[in-house]
C-alpha positions as CSV (number, residue, x, y, z in Angstrom):
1,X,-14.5,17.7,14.6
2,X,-17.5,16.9,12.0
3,X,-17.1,17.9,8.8
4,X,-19.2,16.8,6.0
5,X,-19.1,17.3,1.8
6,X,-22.0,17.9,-0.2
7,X,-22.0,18.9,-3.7
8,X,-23.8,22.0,-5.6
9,X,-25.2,20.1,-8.0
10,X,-28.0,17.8,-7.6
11,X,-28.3,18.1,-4.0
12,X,-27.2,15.2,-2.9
13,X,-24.6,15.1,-0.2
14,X,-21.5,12.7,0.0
15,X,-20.8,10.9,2.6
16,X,-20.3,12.7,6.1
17,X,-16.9,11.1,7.6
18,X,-15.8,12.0,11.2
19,X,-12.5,12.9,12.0
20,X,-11.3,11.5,15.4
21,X,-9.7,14.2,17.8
22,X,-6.4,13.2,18.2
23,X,-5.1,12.3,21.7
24,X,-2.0,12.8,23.6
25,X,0.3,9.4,23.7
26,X,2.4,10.8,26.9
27,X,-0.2,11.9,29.2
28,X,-2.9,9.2,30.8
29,X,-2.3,5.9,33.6
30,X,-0.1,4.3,31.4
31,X,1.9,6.7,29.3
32,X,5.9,6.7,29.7
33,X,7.5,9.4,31.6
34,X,9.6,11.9,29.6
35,X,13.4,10.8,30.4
36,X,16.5,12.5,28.5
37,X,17.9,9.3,29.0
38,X,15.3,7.4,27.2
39,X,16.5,7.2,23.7
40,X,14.0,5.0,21.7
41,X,11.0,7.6,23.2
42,X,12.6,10.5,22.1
43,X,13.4,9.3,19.1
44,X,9.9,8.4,18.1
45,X,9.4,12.7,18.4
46,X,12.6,13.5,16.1
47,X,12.4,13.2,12.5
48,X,15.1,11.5,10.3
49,X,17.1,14.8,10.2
50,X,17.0,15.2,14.0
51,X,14.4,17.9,13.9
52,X,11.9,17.8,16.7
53,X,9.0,17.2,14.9
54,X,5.8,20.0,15.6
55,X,2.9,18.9,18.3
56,X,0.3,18.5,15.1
57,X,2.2,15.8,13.9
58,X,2.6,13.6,16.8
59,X,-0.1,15.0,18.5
60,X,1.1,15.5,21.5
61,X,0.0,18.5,24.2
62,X,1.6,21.4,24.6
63,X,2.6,21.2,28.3
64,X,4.3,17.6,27.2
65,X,5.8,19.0,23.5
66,X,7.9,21.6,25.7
67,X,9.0,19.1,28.6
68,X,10.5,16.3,25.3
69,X,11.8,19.6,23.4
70,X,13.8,20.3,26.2
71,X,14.8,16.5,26.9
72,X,15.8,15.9,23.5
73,X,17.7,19.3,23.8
74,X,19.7,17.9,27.0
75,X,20.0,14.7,25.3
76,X,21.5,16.5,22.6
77,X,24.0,18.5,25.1
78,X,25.5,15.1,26.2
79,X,25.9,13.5,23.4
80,X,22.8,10.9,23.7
81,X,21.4,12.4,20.3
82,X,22.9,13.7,17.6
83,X,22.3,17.5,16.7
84,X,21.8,16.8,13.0
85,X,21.9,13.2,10.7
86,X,23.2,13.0,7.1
């Protein structure tokens, strides 16, 4: 995405900054496979009041934000993570 600033007055533009497109950390060769069991991945995804934080935060796909919303869900279930922190 390109965006770029210029002002009304004068005509003179700022500076034109790009914005890198933000890319999935669990899909590609190397990523890490979504585990329930794998604690300190899951926990990178939940925020310090145990929500599951939204896809344009962590920037992660769609098809991958519902596969770790449902292993941090099971995770939840048996007791691998807690529901809600204080």
């Amino acid at each position: 995405m390109e965006r770029t600033q210029q002002s009304d007055t004068g005509g003179q533009g700022r500076k034109v900054f790009f914005r890198r497109k933000k890319t999935c950390p669990l899909t590609g060769t190397n990523a890490p496979k979504i585990d329930y069991k794998d604690m300190k991945l899951l926990q990178r995804f939940i925020s310090e009041r145990g929500k599951i934080l939204p896809s344009r935060i962590t920037s992660v796909c769609h098809k991958k934000q519902r596969s770790l919303a449902t292993a941090i869900k099971r995770a939840r279930n048996i007791a691998l993570l807690p529901f809600v922190t204080k």
